[in-house]
Backbone as JSON Lines, residues from 0, in Angstrom:
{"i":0,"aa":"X","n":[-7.67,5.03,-10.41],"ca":[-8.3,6.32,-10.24],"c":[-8.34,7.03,-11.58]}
{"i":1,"aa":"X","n":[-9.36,7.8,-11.62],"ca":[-9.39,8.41,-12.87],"c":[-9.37,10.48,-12.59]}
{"i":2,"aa":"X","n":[-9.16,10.9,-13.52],"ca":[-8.56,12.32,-13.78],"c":[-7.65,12.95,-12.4]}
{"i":3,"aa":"X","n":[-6.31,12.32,-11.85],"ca":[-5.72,12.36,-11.15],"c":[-5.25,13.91,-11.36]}
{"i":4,"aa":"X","n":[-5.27,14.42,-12.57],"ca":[-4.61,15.41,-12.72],"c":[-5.37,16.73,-11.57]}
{"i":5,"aa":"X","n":[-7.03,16.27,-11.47],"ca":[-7.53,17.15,-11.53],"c":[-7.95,17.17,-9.27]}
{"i":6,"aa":"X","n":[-7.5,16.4,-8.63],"ca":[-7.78,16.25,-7.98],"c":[-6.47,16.77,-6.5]}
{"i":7,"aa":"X","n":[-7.15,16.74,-5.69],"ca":[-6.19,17.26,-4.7],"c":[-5.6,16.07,-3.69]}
{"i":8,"aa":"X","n":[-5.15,15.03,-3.95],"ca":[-4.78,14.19,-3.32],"c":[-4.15,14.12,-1.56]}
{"i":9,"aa":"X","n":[-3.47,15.73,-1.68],"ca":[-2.7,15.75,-0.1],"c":[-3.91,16.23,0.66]}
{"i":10,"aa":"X","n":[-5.31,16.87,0.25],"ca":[-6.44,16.85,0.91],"c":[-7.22,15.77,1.36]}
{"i":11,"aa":"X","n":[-6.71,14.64,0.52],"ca":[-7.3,13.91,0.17],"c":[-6.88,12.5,1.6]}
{"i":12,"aa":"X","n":[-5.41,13.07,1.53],"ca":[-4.35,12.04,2.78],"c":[-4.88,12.85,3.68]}
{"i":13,"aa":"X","n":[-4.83,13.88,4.79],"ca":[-5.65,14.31,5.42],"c":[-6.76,14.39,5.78]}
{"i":14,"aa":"X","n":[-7.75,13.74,5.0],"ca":[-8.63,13.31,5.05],"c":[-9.76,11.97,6.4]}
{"i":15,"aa":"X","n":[-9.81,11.98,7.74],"ca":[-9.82,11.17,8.46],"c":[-11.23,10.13,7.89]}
{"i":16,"aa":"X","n":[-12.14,11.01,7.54],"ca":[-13.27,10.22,7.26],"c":[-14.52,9.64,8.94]}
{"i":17,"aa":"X","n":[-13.82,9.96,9.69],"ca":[-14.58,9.24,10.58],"c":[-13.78,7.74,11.14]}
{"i":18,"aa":"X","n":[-12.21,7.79,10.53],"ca":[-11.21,7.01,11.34],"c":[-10.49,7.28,11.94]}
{"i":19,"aa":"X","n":[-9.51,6.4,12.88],"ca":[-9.39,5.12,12.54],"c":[-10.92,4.65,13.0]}
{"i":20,"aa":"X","n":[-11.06,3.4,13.17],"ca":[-12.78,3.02,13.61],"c":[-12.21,1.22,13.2]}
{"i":21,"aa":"X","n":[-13.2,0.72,14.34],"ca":[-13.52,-1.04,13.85],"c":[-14.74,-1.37,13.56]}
{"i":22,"aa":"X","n":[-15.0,-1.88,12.81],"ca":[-16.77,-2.07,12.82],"c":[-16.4,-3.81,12.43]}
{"i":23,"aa":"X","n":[-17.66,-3.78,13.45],"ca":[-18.23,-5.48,13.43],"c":[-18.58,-6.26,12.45]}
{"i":24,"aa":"X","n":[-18.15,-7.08,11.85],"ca":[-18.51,-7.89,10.66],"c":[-19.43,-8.97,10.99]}
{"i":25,"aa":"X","n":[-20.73,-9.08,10.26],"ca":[-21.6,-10.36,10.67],"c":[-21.86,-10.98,9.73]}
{"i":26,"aa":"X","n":[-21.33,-10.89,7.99],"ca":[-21.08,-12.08,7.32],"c":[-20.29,-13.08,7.55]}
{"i":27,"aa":"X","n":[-21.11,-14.32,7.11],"ca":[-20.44,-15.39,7.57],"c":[-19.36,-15.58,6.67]}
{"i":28,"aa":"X","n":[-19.31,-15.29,4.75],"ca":[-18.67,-15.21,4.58],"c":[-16.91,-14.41,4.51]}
{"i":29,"aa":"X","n":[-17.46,-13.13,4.68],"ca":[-16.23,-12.18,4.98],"c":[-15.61,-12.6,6.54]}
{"i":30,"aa":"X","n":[-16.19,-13.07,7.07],"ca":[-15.44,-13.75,8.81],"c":[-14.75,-14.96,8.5]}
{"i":31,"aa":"X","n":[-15.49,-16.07,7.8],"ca":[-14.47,-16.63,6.61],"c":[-13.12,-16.58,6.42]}
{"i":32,"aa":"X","n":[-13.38,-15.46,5.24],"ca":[-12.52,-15.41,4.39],"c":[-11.01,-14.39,4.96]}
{"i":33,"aa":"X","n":[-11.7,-13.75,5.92],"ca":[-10.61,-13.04,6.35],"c":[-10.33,-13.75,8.38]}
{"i":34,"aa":"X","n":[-10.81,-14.47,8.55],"ca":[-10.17,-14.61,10.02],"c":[-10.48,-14.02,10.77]}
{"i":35,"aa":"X","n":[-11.86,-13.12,10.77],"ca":[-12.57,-13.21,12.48],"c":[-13.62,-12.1,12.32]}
{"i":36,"aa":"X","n":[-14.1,-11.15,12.97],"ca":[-15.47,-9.84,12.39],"c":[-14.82,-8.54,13.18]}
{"i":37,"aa":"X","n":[-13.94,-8.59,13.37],"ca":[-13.18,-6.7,13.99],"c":[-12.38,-6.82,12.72]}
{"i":38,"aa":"X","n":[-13.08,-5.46,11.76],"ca":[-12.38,-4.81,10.66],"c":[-11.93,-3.77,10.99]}
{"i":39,"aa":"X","n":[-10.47,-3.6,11.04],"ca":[-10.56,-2.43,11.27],"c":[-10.36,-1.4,9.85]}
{"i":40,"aa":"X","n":[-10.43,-0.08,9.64],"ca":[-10.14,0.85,8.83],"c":[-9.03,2.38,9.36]}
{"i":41,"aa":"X","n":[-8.35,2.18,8.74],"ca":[-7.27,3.6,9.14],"c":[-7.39,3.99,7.93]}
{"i":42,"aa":"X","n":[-7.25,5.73,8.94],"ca":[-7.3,6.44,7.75],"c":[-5.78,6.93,6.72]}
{"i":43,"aa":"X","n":[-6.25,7.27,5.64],"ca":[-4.83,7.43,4.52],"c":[-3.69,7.83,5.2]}
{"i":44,"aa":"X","n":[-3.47,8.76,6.37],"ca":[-2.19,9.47,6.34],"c":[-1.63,7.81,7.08]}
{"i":45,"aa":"X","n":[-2.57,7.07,7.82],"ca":[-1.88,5.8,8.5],"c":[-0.94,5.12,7.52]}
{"i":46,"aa":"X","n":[-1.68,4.78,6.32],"ca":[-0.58,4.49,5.01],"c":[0.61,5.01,4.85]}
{"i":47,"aa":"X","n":[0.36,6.14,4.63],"ca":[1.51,7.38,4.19],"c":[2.4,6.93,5.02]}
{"i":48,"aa":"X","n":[2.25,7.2,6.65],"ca":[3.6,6.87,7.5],"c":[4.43,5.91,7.26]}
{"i":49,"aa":"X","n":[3.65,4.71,7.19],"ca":[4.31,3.48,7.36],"c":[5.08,3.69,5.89]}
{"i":50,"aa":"X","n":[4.17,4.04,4.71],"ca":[5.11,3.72,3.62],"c":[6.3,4.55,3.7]}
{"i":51,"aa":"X","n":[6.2,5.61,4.4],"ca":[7.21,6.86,4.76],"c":[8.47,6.06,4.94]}
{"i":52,"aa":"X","n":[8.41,5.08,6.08],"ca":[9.46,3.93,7.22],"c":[10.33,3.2,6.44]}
{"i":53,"aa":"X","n":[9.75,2.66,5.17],"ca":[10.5,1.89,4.62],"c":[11.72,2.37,3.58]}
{"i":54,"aa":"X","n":[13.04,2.41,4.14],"ca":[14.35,2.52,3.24],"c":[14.56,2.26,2.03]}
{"i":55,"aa":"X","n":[15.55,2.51,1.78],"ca":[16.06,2.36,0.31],"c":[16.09,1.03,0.33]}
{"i":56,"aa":"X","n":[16.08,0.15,-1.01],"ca":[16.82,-1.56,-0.89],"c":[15.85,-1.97,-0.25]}
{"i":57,"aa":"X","n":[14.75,-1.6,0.88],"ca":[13.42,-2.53,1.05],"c":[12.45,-2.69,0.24]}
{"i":58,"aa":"X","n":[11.44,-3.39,0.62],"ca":[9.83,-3.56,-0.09],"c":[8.98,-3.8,0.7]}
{"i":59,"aa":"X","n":[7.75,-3.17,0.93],"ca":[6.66,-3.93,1.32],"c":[5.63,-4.66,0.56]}
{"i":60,"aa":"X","n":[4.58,-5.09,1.34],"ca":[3.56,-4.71,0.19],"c":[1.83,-4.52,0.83]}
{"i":61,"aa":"X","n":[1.29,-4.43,0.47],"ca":[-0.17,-3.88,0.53],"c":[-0.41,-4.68,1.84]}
{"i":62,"aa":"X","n":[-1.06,-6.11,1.37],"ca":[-0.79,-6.82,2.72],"c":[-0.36,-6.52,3.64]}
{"i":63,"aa":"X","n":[0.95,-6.92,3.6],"ca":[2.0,-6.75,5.19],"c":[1.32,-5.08,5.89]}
{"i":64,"aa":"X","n":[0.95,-4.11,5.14],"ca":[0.25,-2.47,5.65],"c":[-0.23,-3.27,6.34]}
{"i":65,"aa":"X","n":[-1.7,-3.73,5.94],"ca":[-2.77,-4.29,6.35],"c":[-2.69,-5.17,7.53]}
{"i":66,"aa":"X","n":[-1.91,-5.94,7.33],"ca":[-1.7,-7.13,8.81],"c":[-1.36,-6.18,10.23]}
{"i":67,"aa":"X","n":[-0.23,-5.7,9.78],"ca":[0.29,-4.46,10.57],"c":[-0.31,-3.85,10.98]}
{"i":68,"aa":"X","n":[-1.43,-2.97,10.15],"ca":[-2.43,-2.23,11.29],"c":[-3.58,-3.26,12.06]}
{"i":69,"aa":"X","n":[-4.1,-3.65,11.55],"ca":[-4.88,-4.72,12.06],"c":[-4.34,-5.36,13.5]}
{"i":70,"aa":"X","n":[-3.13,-5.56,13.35],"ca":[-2.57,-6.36,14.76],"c":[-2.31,-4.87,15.16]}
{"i":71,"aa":"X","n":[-1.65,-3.95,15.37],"ca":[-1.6,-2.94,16.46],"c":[-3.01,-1.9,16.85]}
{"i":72,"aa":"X","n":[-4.07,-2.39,15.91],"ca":[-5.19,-1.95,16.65],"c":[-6.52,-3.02,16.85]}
{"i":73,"aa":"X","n":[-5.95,-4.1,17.21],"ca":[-6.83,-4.79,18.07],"c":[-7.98,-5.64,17.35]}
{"i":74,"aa":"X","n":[-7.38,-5.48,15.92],"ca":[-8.86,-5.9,14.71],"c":[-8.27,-7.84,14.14]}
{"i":75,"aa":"X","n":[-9.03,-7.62,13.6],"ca":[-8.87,-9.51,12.89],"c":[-8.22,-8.8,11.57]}
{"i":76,"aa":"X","n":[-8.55,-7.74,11.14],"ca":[-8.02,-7.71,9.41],"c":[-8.76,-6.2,9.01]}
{"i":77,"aa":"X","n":[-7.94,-5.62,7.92],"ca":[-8.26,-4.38,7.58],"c":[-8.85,-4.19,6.57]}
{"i":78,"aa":"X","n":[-9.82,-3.36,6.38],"ca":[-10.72,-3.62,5.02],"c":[-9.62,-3.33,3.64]}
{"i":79,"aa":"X","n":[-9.51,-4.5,2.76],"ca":[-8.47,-4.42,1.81],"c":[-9.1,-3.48,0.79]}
{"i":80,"aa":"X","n":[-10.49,-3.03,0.29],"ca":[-10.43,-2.2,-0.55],"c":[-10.63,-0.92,-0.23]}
{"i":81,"aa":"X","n":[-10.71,-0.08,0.89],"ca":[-9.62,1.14,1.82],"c":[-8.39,1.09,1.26]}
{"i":82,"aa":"X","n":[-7.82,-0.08,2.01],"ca":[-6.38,-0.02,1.8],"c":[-5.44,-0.01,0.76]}
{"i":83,"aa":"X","n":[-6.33,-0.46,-0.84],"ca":[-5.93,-0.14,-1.71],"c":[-6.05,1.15,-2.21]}
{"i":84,"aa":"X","n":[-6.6,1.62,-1.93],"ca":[-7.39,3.12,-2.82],"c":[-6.34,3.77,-1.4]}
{"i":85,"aa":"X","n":[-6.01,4.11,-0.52],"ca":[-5.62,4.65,0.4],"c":[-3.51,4.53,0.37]}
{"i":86,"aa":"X","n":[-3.5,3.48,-0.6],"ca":[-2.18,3.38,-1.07],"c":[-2.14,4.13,-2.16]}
{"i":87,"aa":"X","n":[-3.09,4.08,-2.97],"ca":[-2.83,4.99,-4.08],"c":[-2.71,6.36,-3.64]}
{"i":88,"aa":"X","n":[-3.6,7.02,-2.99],"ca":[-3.94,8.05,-2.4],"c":[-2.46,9.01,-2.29]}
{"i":89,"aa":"X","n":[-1.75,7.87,-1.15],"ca":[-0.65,8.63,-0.45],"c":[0.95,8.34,-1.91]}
{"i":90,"aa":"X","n":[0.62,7.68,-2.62],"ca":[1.81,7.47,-3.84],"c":[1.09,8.87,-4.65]}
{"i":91,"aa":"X","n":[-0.14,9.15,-5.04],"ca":[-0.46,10.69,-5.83],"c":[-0.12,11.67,-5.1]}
{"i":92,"aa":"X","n":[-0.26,12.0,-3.81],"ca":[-0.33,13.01,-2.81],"c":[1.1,13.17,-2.8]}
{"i":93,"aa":"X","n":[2.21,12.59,-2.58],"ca":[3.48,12.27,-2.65],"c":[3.94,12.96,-4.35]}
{"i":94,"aa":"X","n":[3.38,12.38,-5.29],"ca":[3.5,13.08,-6.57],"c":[3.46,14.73,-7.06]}
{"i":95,"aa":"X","n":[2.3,14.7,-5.7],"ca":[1.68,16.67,-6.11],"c":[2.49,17.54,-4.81]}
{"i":96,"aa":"X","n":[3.43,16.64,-4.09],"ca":[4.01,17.75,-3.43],"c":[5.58,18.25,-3.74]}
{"i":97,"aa":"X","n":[5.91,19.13,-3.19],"ca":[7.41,19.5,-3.93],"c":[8.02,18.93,-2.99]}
{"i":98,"aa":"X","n":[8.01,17.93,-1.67],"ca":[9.24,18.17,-0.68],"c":[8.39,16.67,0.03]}
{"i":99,"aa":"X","n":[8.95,16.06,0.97],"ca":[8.68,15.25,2.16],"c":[7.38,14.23,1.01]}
{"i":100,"aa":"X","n":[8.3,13.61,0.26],"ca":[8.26,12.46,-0.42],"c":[8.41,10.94,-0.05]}
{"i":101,"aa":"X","n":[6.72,10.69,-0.25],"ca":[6.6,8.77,0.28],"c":[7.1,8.6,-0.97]}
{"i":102,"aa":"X","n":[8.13,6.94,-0.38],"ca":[8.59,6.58,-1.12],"c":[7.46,5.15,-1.64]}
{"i":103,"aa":"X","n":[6.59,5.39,-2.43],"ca":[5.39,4.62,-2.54],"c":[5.61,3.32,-3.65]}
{"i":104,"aa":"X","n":[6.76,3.22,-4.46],"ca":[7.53,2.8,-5.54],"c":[7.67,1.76,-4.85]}
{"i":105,"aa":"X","n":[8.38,1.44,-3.27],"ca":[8.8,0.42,-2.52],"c":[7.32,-0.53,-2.37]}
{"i":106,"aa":"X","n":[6.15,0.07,-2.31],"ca":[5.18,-0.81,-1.72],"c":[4.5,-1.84,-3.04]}
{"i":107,"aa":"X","n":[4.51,-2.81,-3.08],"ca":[4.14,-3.67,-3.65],"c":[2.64,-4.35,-3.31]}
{"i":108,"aa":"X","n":[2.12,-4.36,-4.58],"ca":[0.67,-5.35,-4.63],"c":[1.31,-7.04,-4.1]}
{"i":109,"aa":"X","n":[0.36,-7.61,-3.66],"ca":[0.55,-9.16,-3.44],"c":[1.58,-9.95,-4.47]}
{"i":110,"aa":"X","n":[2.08,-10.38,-3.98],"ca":[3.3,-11.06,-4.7],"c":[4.16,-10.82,-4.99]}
{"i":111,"aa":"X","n":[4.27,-9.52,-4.98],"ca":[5.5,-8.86,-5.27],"c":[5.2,-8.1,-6.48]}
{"i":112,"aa":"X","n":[3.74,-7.84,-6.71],"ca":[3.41,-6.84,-8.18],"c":[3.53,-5.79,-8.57]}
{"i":113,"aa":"X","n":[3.99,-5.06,-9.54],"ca":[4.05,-3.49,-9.18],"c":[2.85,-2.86,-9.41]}
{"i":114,"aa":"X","n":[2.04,-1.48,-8.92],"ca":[0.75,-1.07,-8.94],"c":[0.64,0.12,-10.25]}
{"i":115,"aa":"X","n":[-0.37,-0.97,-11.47],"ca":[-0.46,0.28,-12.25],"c":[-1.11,1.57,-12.09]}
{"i":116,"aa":"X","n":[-1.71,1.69,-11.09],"ca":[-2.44,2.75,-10.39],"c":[-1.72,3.86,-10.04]}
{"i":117,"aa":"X","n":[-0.13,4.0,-9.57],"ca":[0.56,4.62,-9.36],"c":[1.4,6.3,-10.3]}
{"i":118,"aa":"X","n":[1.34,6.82,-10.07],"ca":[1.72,7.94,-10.48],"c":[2.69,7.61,-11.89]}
{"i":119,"aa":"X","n":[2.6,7.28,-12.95],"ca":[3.49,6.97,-14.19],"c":[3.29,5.44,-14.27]}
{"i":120,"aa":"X","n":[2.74,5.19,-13.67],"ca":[1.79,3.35,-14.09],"c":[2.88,2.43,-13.69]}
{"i":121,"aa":"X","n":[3.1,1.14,-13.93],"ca":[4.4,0.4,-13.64],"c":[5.8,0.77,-14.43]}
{"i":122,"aa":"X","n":[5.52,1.56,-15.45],"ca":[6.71,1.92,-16.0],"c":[7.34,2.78,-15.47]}
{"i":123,"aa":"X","n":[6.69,3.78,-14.55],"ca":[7.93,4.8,-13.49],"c":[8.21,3.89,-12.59]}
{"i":124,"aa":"X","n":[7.38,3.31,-11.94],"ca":[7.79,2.48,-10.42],"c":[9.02,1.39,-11.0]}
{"i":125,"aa":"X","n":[8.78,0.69,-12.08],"ca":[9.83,0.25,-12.44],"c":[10.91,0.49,-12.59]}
{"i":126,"aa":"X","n":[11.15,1.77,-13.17],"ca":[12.43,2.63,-13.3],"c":[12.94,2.97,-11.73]}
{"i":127,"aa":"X","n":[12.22,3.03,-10.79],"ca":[12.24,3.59,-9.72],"c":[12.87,2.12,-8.71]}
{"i":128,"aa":"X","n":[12.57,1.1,-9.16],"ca":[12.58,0.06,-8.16],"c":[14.03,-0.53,-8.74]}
{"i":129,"aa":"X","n":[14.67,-0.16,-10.0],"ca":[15.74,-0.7,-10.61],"c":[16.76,0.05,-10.18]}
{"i":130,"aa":"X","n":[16.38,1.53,-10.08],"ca":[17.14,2.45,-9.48],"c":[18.11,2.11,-8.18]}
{"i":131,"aa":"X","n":[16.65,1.65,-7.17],"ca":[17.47,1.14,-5.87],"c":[17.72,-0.59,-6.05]}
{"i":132,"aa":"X","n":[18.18,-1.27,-7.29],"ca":[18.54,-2.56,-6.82],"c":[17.91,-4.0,-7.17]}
{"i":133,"aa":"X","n":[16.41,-3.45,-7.59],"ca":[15.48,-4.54,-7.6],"c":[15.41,-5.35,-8.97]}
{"i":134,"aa":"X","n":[15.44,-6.27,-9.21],"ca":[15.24,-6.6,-10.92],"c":[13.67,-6.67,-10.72]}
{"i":135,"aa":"X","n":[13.08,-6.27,-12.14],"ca":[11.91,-6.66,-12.38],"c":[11.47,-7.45,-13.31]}
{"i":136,"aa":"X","n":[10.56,-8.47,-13.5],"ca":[10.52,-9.41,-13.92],"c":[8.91,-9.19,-14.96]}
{"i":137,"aa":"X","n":[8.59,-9.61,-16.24],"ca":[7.9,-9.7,-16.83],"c":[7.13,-10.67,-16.64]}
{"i":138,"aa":"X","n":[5.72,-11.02,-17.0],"ca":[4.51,-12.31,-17.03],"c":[3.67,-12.2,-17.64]}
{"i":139,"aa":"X","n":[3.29,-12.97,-18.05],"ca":[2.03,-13.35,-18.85],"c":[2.21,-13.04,-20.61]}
{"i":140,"aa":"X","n":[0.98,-13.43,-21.15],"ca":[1.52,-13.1,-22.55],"c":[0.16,-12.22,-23.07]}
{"i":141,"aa":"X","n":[-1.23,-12.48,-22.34],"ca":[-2.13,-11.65,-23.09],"c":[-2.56,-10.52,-22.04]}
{"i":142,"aa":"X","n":[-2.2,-10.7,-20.6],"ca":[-2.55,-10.12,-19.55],"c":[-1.01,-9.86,-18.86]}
{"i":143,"aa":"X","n":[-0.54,-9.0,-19.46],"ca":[0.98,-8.85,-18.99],"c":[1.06,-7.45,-17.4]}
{"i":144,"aa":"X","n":[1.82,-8.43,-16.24],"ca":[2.06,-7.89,-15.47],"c":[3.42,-7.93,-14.66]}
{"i":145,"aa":"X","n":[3.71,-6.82,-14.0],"ca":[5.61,-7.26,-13.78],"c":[5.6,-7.26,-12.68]}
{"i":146,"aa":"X","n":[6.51,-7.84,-12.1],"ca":[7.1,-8.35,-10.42],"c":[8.17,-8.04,-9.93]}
{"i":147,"aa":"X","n":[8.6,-7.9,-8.55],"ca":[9.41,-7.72,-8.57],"c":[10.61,-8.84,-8.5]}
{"i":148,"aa":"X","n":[11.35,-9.66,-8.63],"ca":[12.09,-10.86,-8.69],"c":[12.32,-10.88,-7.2]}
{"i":149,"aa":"X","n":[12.48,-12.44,-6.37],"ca":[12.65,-12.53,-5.0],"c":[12.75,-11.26,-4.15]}
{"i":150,"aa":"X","n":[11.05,-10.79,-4.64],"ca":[10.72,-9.99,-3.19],"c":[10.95,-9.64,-1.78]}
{"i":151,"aa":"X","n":[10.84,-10.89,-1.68],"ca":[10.5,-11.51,-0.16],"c":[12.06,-11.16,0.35]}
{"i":152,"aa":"X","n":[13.15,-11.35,-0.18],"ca":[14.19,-11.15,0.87],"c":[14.9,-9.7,0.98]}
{"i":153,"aa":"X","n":[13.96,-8.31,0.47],"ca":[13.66,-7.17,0.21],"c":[13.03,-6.95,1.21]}
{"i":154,"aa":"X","n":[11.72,-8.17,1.85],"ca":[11.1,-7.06,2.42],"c":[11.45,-6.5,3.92]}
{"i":155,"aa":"X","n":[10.82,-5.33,3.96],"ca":[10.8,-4.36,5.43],"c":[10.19,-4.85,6.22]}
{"i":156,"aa":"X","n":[10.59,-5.43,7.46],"ca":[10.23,-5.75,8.77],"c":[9.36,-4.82,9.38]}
{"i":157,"aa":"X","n":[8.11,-4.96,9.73],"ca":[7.54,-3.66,10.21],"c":[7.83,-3.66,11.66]}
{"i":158,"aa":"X","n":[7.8,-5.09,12.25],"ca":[7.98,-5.27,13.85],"c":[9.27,-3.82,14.21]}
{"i":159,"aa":"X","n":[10.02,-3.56,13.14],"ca":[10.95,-2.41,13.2],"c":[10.46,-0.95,13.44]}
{"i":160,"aa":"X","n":[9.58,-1.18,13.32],"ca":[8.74,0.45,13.77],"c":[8.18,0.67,15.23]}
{"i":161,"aa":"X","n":[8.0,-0.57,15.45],"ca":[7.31,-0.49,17.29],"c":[8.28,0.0,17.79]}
{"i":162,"aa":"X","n":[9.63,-0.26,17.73],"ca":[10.51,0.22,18.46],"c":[11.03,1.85,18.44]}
């Protein structure tokens, strides 16, 4: 996102748009590539919550959002570029408020990546993810991006929220 400074982000999480909603997919490729034509789309504050859920010492990541809503509203898969811009959304909105803070630091890009998109780029989330526990791990040499080290046994169970 660009001029974050200048924008109202918690208007922005509030924001429904005309969701949640499924709309029918009739490319052959996007039915493909994602596993069936019910997309669904939720709107930002749907993000916000879930990232709300997850504790100290967990992780999610973008994905696992995505699967998650998708299976509790009846869809094949959630449109992933919503769901990125809609993660960012609720990690800025979280930034511009004084109180009742997503902890958006926990949610991870695919693989366990941290999101330079985020409020202080990977270098706050980093500081933030070492804070509670996590090592982070360096890659690449001309395209350098950081990880978080064995993710996976970090992450937050969402099946923990139905209940």
């Amino acid at each position: 996102m660009a001029n974050e400074d200048q924008k109202d982000f918690n208007a922005m999480l509030r924001d429904n748009a005309g969701m949640p909603r499924i709309q029918i997919v009739t490319d052959a490729e996007t039915i493909r590539r994602y596993g069936g034509e019910r997309m669904f789309f939720a709107p930002p504050a749907a993000y916000d919550a879930i990232m709300k859920a997850v504790p100290r010492g967990k992780l999610l990541t973008v994905g696992a959002i995505r699967e998650y809503l998708a299976a509790q509203n009846g869809a094949d898969f959630t449109d992933p570029i919503t769901a990125g811009i809609f993660v960012s959304i609720a990690a800025w909105a979280s930034f511009q408020r004084a109180a009742d803070e997503t902890p958006y630091w926990r949610t991870l890009k695919a693989g366990g990546e941290l999101n330079p998109k985020y409020p202080g780029g990977v270098e706050a989330q980093r500081e933030r993810l070492e804070a509670e526990g996590h090592a982070v791990i360096r890659r690449g040499r001309t395209r350098i991006r950081y990880y978080v080290r064995d993710y996976e046994k970090a992450l937050f169970d969402l099946r923990e929220l139905r209940g």
